[in-house]
Structure formats: structure tokens, C-alpha cells
C-alpha positions as CSV (number, residue, x, y, z in Angstrom):
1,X,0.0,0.0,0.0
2,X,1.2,3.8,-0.4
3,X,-0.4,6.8,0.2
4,X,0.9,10.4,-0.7
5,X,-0.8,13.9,-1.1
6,X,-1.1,13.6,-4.8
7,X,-3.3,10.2,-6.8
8,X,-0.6,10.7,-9.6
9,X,2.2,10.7,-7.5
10,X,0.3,7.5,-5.5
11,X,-0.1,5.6,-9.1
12,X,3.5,5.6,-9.2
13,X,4.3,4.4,-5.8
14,X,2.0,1.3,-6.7
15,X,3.6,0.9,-9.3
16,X,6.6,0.3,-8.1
17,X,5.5,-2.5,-5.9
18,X,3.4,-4.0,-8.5
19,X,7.3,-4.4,-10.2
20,X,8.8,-5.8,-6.9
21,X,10.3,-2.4,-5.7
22,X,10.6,-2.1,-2.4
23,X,8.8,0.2,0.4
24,X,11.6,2.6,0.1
25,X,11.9,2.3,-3.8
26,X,7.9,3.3,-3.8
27,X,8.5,6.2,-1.8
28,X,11.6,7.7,-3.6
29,X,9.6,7.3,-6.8
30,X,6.2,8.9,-5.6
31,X,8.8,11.5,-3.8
32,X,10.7,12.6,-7.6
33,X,7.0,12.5,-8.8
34,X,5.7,14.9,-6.3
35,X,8.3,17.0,-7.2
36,X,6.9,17.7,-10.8
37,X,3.0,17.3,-9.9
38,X,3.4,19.3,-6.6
39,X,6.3,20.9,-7.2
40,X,5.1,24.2,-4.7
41,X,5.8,21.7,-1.8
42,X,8.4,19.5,-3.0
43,X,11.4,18.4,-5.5
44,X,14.8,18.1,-6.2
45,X,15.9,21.1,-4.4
46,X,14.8,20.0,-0.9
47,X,15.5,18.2,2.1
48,X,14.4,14.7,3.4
49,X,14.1,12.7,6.4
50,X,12.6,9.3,6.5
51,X,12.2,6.1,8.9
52,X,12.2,2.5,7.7
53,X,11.6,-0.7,9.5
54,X,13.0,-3.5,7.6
55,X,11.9,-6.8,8.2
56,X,14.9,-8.6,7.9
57,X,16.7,-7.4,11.0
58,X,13.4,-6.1,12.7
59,X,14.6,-2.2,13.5
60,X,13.5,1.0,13.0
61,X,16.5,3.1,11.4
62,X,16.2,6.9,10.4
63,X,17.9,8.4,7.7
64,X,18.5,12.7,8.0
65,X,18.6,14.2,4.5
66,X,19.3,17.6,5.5
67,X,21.7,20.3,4.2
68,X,23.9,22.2,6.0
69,X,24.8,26.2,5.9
70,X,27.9,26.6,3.0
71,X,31.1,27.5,4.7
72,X,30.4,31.4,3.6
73,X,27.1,31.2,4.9
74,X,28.2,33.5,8.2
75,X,26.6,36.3,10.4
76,X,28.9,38.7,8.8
77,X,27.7,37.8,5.1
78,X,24.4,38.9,6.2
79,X,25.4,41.8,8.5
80,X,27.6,43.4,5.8
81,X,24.2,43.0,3.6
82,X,22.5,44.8,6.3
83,X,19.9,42.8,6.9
84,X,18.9,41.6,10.2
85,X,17.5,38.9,9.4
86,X,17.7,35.9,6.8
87,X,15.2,36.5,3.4
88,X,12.5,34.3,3.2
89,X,12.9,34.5,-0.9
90,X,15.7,34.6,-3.4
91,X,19.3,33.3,-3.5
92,X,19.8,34.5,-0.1
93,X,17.6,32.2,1.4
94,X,18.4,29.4,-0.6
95,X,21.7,29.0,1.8
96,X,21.8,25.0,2.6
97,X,23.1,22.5,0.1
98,X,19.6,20.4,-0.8
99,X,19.8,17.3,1.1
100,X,16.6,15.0,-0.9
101,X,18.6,13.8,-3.6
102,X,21.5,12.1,-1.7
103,X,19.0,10.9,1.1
104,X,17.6,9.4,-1.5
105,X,20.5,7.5,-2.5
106,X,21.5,6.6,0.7
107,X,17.9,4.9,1.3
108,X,17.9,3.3,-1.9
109,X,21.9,1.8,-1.4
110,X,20.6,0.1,1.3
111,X,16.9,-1.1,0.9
112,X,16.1,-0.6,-2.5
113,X,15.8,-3.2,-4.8
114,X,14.9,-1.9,-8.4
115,X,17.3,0.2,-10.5
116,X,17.6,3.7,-9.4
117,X,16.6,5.1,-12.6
118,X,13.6,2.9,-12.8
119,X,12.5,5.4,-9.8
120,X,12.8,8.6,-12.0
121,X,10.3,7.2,-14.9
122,X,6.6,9.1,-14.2
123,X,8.7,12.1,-12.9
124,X,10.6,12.4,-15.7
125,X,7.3,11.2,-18.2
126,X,4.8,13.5,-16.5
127,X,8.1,16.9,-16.2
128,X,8.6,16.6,-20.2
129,X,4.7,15.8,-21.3
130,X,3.0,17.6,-18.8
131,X,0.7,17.1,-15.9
132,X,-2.6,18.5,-15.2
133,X,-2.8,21.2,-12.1
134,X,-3.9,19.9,-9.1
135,X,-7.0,22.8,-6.8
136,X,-3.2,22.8,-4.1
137,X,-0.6,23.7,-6.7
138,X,-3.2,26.4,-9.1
139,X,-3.9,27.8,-5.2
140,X,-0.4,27.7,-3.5
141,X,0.9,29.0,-7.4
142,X,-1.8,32.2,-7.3
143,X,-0.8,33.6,-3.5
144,X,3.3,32.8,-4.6
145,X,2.7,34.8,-7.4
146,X,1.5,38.0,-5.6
147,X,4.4,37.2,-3.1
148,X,7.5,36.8,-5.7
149,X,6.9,37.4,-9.3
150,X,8.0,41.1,-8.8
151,X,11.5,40.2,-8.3
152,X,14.2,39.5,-11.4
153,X,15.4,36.5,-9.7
154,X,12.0,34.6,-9.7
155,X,11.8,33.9,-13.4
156,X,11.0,30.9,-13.6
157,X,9.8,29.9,-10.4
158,X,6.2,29.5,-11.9
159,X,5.0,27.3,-14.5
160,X,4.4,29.8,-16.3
161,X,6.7,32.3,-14.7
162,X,3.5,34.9,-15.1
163,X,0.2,34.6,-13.6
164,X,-1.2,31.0,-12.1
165,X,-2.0,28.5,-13.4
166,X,-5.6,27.5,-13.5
167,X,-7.2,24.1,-11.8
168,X,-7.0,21.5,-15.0
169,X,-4.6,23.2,-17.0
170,X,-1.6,20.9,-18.4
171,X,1.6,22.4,-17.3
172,X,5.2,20.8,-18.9
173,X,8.6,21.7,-17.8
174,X,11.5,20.7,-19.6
175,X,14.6,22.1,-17.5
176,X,13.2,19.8,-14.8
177,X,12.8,16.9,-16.8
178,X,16.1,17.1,-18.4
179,X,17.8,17.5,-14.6
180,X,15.5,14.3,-13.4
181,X,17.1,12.6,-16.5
182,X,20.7,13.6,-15.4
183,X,19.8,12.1,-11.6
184,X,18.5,9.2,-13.2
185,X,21.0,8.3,-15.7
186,X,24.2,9.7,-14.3
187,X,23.2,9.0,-10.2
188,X,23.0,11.3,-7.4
189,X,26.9,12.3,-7.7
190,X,25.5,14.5,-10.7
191,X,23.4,16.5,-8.4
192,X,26.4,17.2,-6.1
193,X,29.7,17.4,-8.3
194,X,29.1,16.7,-12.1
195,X,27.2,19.1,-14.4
196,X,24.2,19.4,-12.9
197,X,26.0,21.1,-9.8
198,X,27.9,23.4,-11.6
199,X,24.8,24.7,-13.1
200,X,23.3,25.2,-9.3
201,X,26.2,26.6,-7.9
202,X,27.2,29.1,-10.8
203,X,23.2,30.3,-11.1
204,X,22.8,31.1,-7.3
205,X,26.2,32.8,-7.0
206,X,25.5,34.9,-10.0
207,X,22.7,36.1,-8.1
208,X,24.4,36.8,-5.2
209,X,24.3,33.5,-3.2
210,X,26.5,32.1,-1.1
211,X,26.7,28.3,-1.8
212,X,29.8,27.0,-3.6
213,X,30.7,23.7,-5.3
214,X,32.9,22.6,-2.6
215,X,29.4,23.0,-0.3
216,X,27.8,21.0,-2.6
217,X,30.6,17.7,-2.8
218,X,30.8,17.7,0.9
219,X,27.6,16.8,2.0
220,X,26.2,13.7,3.5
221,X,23.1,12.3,4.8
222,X,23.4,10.5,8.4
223,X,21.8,7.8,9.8
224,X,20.1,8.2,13.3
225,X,18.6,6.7,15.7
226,X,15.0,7.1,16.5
227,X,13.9,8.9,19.8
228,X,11.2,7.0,21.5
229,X,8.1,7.4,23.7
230,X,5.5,5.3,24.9
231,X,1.8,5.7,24.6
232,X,-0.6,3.1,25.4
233,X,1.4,0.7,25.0
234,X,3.2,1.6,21.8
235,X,6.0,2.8,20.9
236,X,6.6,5.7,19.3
237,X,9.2,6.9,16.7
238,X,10.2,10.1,15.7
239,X,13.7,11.7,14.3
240,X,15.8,13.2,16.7
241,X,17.0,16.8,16.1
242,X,17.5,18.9,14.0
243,X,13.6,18.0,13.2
244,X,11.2,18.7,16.1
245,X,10.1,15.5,16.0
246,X,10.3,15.5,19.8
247,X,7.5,17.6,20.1
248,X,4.9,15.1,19.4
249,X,6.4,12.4,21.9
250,X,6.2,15.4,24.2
251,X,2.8,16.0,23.8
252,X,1.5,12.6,24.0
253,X,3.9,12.1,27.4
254,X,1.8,15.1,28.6
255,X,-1.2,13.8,27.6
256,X,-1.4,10.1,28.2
257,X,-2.4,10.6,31.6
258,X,-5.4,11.9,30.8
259,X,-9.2,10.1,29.9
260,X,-9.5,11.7,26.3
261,X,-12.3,9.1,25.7
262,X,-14.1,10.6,28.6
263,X,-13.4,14.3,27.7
264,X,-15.1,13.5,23.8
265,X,-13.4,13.7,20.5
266,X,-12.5,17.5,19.8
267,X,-14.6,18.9,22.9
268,X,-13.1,21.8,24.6
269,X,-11.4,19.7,27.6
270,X,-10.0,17.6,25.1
271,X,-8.4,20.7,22.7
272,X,-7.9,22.5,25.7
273,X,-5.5,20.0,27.5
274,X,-3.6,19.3,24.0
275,X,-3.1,23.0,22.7
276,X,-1.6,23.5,26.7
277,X,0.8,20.0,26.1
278,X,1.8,21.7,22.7
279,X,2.8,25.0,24.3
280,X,4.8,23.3,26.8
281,X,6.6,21.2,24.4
282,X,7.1,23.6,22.2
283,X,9.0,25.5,25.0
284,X,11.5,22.5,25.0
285,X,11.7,22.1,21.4
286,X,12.3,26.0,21.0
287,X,15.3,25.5,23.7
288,X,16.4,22.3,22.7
289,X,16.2,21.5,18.3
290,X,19.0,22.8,16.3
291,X,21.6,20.7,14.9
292,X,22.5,18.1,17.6
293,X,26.9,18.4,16.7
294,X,25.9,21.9,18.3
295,X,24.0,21.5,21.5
296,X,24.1,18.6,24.1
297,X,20.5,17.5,24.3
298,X,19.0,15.9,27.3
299,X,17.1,13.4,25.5
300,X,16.7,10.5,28.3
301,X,15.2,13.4,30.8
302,X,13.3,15.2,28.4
303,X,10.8,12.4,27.7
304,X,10.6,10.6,30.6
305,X,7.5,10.1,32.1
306,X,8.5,11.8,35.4
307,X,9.5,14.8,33.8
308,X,6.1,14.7,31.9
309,X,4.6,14.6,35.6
310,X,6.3,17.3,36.6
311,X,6.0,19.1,33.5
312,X,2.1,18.4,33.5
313,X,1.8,20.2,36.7
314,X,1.7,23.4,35.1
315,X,-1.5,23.0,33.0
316,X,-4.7,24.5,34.2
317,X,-7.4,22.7,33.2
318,X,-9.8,25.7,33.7
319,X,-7.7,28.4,32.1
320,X,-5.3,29.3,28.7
321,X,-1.3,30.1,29.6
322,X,0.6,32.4,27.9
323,X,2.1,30.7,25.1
324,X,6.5,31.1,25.4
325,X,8.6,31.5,22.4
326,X,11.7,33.0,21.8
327,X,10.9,32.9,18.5
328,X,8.9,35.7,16.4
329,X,8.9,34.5,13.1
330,X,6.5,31.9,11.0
331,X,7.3,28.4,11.6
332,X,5.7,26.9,8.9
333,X,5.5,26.0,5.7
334,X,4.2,23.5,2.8
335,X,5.6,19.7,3.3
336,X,4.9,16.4,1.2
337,X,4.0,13.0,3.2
338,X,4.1,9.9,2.0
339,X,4.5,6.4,2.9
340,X,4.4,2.6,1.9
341,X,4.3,-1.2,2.7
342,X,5.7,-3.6,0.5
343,X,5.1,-7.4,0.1
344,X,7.8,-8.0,2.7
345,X,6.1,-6.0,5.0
346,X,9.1,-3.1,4.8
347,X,7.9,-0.1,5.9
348,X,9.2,3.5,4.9
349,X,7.4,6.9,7.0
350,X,8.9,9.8,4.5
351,X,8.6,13.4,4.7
352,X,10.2,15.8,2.2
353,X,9.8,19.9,1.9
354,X,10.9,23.4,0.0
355,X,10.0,25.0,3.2
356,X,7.7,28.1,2.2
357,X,5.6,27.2,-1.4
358,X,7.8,27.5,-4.0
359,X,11.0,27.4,-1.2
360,X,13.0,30.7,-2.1
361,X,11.7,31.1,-5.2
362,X,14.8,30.7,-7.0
363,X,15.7,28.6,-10.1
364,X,19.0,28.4,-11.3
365,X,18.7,29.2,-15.2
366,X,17.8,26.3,-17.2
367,X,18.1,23.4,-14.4
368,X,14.2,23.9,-13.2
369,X,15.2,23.0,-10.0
370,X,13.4,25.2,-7.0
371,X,15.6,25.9,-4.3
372,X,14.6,25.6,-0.8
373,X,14.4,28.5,1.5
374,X,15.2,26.5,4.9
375,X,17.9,28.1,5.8
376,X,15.9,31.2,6.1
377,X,15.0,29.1,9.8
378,X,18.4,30.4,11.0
379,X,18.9,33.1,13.3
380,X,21.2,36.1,13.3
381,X,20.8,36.3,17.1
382,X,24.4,34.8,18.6
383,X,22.4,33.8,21.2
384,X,19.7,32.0,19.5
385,X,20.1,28.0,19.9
386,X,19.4,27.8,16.1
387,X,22.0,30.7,15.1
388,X,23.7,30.4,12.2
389,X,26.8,28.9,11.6
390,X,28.3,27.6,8.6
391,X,28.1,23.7,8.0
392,X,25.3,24.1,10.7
393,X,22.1,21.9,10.1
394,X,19.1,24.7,11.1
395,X,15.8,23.4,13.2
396,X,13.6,21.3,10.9
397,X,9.9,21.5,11.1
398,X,9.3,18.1,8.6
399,X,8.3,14.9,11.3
400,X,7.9,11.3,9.2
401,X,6.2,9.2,12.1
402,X,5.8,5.4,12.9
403,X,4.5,3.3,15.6
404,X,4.8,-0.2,16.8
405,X,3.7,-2.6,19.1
406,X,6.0,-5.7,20.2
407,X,8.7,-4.5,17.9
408,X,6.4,-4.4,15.1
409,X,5.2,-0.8,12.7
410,X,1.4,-0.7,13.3
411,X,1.0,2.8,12.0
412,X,2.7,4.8,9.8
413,X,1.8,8.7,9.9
414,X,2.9,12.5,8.9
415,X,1.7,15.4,8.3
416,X,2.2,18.5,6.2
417,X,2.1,21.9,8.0
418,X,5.0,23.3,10.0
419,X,3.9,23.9,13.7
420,X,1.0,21.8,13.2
421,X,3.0,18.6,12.3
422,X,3.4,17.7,16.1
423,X,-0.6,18.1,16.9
424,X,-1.8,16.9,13.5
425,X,0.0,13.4,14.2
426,X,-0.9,13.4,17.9
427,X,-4.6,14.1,16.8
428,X,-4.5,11.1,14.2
429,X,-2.9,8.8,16.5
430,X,-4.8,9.4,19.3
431,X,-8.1,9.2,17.4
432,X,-7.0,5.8,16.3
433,X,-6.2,4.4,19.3
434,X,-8.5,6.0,22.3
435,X,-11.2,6.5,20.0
436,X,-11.0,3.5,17.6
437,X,-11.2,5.7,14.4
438,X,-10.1,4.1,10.8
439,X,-7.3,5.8,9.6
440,X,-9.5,7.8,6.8
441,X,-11.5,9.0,9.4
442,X,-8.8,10.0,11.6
443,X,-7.4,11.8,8.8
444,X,-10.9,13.3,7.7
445,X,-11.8,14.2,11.5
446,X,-11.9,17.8,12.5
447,X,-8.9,19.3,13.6
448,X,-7.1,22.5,15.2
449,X,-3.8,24.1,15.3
450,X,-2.2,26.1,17.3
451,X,0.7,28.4,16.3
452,X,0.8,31.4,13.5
453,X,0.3,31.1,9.9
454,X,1.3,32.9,7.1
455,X,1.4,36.2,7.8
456,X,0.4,36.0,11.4
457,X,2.7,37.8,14.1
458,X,0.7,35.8,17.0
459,X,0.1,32.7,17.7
460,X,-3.6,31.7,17.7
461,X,-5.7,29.1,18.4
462,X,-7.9,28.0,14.9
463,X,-10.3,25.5,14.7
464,X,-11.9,23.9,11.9
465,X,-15.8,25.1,11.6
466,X,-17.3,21.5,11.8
467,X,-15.9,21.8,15.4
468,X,-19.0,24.3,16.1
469,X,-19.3,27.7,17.7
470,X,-20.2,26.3,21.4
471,X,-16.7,24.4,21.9
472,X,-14.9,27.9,20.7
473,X,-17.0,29.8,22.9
474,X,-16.2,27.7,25.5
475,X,-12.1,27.9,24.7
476,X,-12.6,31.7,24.2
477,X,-13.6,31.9,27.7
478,X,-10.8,29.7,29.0
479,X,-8.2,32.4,27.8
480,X,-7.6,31.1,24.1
481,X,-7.5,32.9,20.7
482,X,-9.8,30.8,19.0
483,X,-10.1,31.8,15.2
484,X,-12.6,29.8,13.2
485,X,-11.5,28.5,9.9
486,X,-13.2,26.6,6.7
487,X,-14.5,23.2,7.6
488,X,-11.7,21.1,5.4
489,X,-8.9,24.1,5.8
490,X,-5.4,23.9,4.5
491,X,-4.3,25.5,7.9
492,X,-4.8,21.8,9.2
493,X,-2.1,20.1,6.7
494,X,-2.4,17.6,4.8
495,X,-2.2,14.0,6.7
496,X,-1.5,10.5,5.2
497,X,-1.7,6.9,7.0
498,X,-0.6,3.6,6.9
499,X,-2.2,0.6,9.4
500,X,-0.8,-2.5,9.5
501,X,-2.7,-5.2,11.3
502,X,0.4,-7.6,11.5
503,X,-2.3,-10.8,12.3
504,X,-3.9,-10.6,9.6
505,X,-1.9,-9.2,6.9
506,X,-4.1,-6.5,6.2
507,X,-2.9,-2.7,5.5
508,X,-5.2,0.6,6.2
509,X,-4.7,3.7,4.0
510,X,-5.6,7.0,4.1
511,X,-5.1,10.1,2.0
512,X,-6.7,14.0,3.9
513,X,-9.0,15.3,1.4
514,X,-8.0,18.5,2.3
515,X,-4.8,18.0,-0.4
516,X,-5.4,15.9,-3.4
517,X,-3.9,12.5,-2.3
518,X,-4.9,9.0,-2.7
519,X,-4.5,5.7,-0.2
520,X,-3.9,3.0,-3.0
521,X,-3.4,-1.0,-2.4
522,X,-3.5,-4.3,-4.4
């Protein structure tokens, strides 16, 4: 089974398996595919971060394919600039080396089993003949196009480069189909020293970036470790920093204690007592997440269940706190999910991003290869745990999610959605597992968020409208910020899910309708 936040990108994940690919070869294809069909929120010039559990030896193992700061990427660069903090657009934000294409490679190395360019073949079919626009991409393309098409540097950016494109129009680009043929034919090396690089390197630093070649051949992906947590009796997996994957394992330490089945699916006790969790593990993410070579993180104390005890001390069940931050910029930003079970019963949980729709905005000429604005997470405060540095990895918001019982993956789940990623997966597991929901409707449920937006300087409390006026009344008068939204809003992120139910064979899929996904399984 797969399941990804766009049906074409899906049909390609399937089939791969229908060809014996693995998991992991399922996921890198529907991945290269998402980055032509929903190209706003993924592609070539991203990161990735996945988890796989692979049957044979019966682990989970996490693979970071982040990008680090280039080694001119410094306070000073940006000081003598005089900017006091990092662009969100343009080359100047586009300052980590993109990390998907060698993840990739190093997934595939070790748990693939078709060719590698056999993974490049819809992406590269659906870059050079065209795809048809999906309602996310026409509306993520028309608010990017307000936002960047007034600077030189965005040219190309768009497809087309003016004006957005409407739902059901066939877009085709070419640059980006002749790059995905260069990955695909010459290997992941061409991204990162042949051709292909120099074209990167020479288009950024003609417009005034600061990425070199020799930032480019020296990166790596890592393999991690998991961090763990309990709930319920399962265990829980997330990626260990620089992604705030903590967050949710603190959050459902917090919460576990509590009846949620009593308190009601999305009643005010229920949102109450999470949105108060997520502010007080976003307090320790916001201390703790930057690149772990940097900071000494107390992982063992921060999710024990004593400290969430003593931690859980400080919520009021009658009455909103003021939500702590050092941080006053958006955290957000547009993510793909996607995941998949092969025959073997290999699992891979992967998440891959720009950062921001469209990422900096930037295209190197003639490559048609977006580069990702992550970077633009860093801080110019010396201070700051996530300051800049070069060869620094900065904070990640992008979580990839799995869950097992007696050593075992049971779920598979993610999110799109920056702040929200933490309390969309804690929603969908817990709805699965207090409440006894399918994964489709845990996905489909309604949901909340708290945190900003785009173009929000406070952090708010929104709530989708099928959650009803009397359970936002009732927050309101508990102290929260409660803002109303559509009934299937994008604010919520776009979820995907994987059950497994390891008795009897059988796999679960679901795809959020608020993107334009699709669970498939044969």
C-alpha cells in the first residue's frame, strides 16, 4: 500500500510495488514524482528525512537528508548586507546545500531493490509531457505569485513564470525533466559534483548566493537513531533533532495521563488540555532543536514520564497560559508526506519539503530545479540555539512518524504543516487508538492548530468550523485565541496513513482530502 498527497504521485508508488520495488523504492519514486506534480511543496531542491523498518533485522532506522549552511554562509555575510534577518525568498535564502537527492541514494543503497533510474520514470514522463494542475498547486501557485513574481530573480519559479495556473490546465517543464534525467541516468553524484551542480552553484552565486561547489561535494546524509516514547502501549518513533520531531512524543507524554475518551473527541477539555501540552513542548523544542553536533540535548530526561509529571503540573485545566517563544517568526510551511508497505512488509514513514511554497523562489537558469528556503530558519541572534553557523544543520519542522507494538510498525503517519506537524499526528494517533477511528476517518476528522500562519505575528488558536461555535466559545472563555477557519482548511495540513494489522496481513490507507492525495493498495 502507499499513500501520498497527490493520486498521480500515488499511481506511481504502486507501481513500483506491482514491479517488486521495495517500500523505500515506492516512496523515492512517488517523492521525484511529487516534485513535478506538486512541485510548490516538493522536488529536487529540498530536504528529506525518512524512517524505515525493515523486516529482515526487525529495526527501526532513520535516515537525516538535511543540508547544511555553505562555509560562507556567516553572520557577517548577512550583516555586511545589512539585513537583520535571513530573506525568506531569493538566492539568499536558498543557503543550505539540498539534502533529498542524496537521502535518497543513501535509502535506496541500502533497501532498494529496483534500478535507481527505474524510480525517476513518471517524474521524468509526467516533467517533459506535462501534468494536469492539481486545486493545491493552481492555489499555493496564485498567492506565490502576488508574493515573488516582482523580483528578477524569480523567473522561472512559476509554471508559467507569469500569472497562475488554473485548476486543470496541463503544465510541462522541460529544464526539470532534463535535470530528473541527469539524476536518473548519471546518479545522485551529478546533483552534487558533475554538471548538474555546476549549473546550481554558478546560477545562485551569479545572483548573489552564497553556496559554492565545494558546499555541494561535501555533503552527506546521516543515519540516526530514532527517539522513542510510549503511549498506550506503543512505541513511538520520531527523528531526533535537528527536526522537532520531539515535540509530538512530548505532547503525547503530557497527555497520556489523561481520559481523552471521557473528555469526547474535539470537545473543549480535550483541545484545551492538548493545545496546553503543545505549548509546553514547544517551550522544550524551541530550547532544545538545532543541529545536535551543536548542543548537548538531554534526551533521556526530556521524555521521561517523570518529567512529563512534573512538567504536566503546570496546565490549568480551567484556564489558557501564555504561550512562550523565543521565536517571532512563521514556523511553517508547505511539506509532502508519503508512505508505503511492501510485500515483505518493509515499511518507509517519509517526509520531504521546499520549506515556504515554492521554497526561495529561485531557479537556477535552465536546471528547473526550485531551491529551498530552509535556511531562512536560522537566526542572526548569537544567542539564539538555532544561530547560524556555517556547516550548521538549522531546526527542521518536517516529522515522518511510525508506531509499533512488540517490535512491530502498526502505524505509519505524517503530516504537512510546520507547527501543526506535532498536533496533526498526535490528533491522528490518538483518534485511532482512544477513540477506535479508521485511519481515513482520523485523517478526515476535524482538527485544530495552534501556532501562526502565514502572515500572522501571533500565535492563535484556529479551529476547523465543523468543530461548532459552542466548543470555541467555550475555549474563548478559558483564555484562548480561538479563530474559526473553513470546515476542510489547509491551515490543518495535509495528513497521510498507513495501518498495518500484522495478524492478519491487512494494510489501512488513508489520503486528507484537504490535499489531493490518494491511499492505493493491491
Amino acid at each position: 500500500m502507499v499513500a501520498s498527497p497527490h493520486g498521480l504521485a500515488s499511481a506511481s508508488g504502486l507501481d513500483v510495488l506491482r514491479a517488486g520495488g521495495s517500500a523505500v523504492d515506492a516512496c523515492i519514486a512517488m517523492n521525484a514524482t511529487l516534485g513535478v506534480v506538486y512541485g510548490h511543496m516538493s522536488g529536487l531542491g529540498g530536504d528529506v528525512f525518512a524512517q524505515v523498518w525493515d523486516p529482515r533485522d526487525l529495526q527501526v532506522v532513520g535516515l537525516n537528508g538535511s543540508g547544511r549552511a555553505g562555509e560562507q554562509v556567516t553572520l557577517e555575510a548577512y550583516a555586511a548586507r545589512g539585513l537583520a534577518e535571513i530573506p525568506a525568498r531569493g538566492p539568499l535564502a536558498a543557503n543550505t546545500v539540498p539534502g533529498a537527492v542524496d537521502g535518497w541514494a543513501r535509502l535506496h543503497e541500502r533497501f532498494g531493490r529496483l534500478d535507481w533510474n527505474r524510480l525517476f520514470t513518471d517524474a521524468i514522463r509526467l516533467a517533459e509531457g506535462g501534468f494536469p494542475v492539481s486545486r493545491g498547486f493552481s492555489e499555493a501557485a496564485e498567492v506565490t505569485a502576488v508574493e515573488i513574481e516582482r523580483f528578477e530573480w524569480s523567473t522561472g519559479a512559476l509554471p508559467p513564470a507569469t500569472g497562475s495556473p488554473r485548476l486543470g490546465a496541463s503544465i510541462r517543464q522541460p529544464d526539470l525533466a532534463r535535470s530528473l534525467r541527469i539524476v536518473a541516468t548519471d546518479g545522485p553524484d551529478a546533483f552534487y559534483r558533475g554538471d548538474l551542480a555546476e549549473r546550481l552553484v554558478a546560477g545562485l552565486q551569479a545572483a548573489g548566493g552564497l553556496l559554492t561547489a565545494a558546499d555541494f561535494a561535501s555533503h552527506r546524509s546521516d543515519w540516526v537513531d530514532p527517539l522513542r516514547a510510549t503511549y498506550r502501549g506503543l512505541e513511538v518513533t520520531e527523528l531526533p533533532p535537528n527536526t522537532q520531531g520531539i515535540a509530538t512524543l512530548l505532547i503525547l507524554n503530557l497527555i497520556e495521563a489523561a481520559d481523552l475518551r471521557a473528555m469526547g473527541d474535539a470537545s473543549a477539555d480535550l483541545i484545551h488540555l492538548v493545545v496546553e501540552a503543545t505549548k509546553l513542548a514547544y517551550e522544550d523544542r524551541d530550547r532544545w532543536v538545532t543541529d545536535p553536533d551543536i548542543i548537548d540535548v538531554p534526551f533521556e530526561r526530556l521524555l521521561s514520564k517523570a518529567y512529563a509529571d512534573e512538567r504536566r503540573r503546570l496546565i490549568d485545566p480551567g484556564r489558557a497560559s501564555a504561550a512562550a517563544s523565543r521565536d517571532s517568526r512563521r514556523v511553517d510551511g508547505d511539506t509532502v508526506y508519503l508512505c508505503a508497505v511492501d510485500r515483505d512488509g518493509m515499511a518507509c514513514s517519509m517526509i520531504q519539503s521546499l520549506y515556504f511554497e515554492f521554497g526561495s523562489g529561485f531557479v537556477p537558469p535552465g536546471t528547473g530545479i526550485l531551491l529551498q528556503d530552509r535556511g531562512c530558519l536560522f537566526r542572526l541572534d548569537p544567542d539564539h540555539p538555532n544561530v547560524l553557523a556555517p556547516r550548521k544543520r538549522t531546526f527542521h519542522t518536517i516529522i515522518p512518524a511510525m508506531a509499533l507494538r512488540d517490535g512491530r510498525p502498526v502505524l505509519l503517519f505524517g503530516a504537512m504543516g510546520g507547527e501543526g506537524q506535532p498536533q496533526t499526528q498526535a490528533a491522528v494517533l490518538t483518534r485511532i487508538v482512544d477513540f477506535g477511528l479508521d485511519v481515513q476517518r482520523a485523517i478526515e476528522a476535524p482538527r485544530w492548530r495552534f501556532g501562526r500562519t502565514w502572515g500572522e505575528a501571533r500565535r492563535s488558536l484556529k479551529l476547523e468550523s465543523r468543530i461548532g461555535e459552542v466548543v470555541a466559545a467555550e475555549l474563548r472563555r478559558r483564555g484562548h485565541d480561538v479563530n474559526l477557519v473553513g470546515p476542510w482548511a489547509a491551515e490543518m495540513g495535509h495528513a497521510q496513513a498507513i495501518a498495518v494489522d500484522p495478524d492478519a496481513g491487512s494494510l489501512f490507507g488513508g489520503a486528507d482530502p484537504r490535499g489531493d492525495g490518494a491511499a492505493i493498495g493491491w
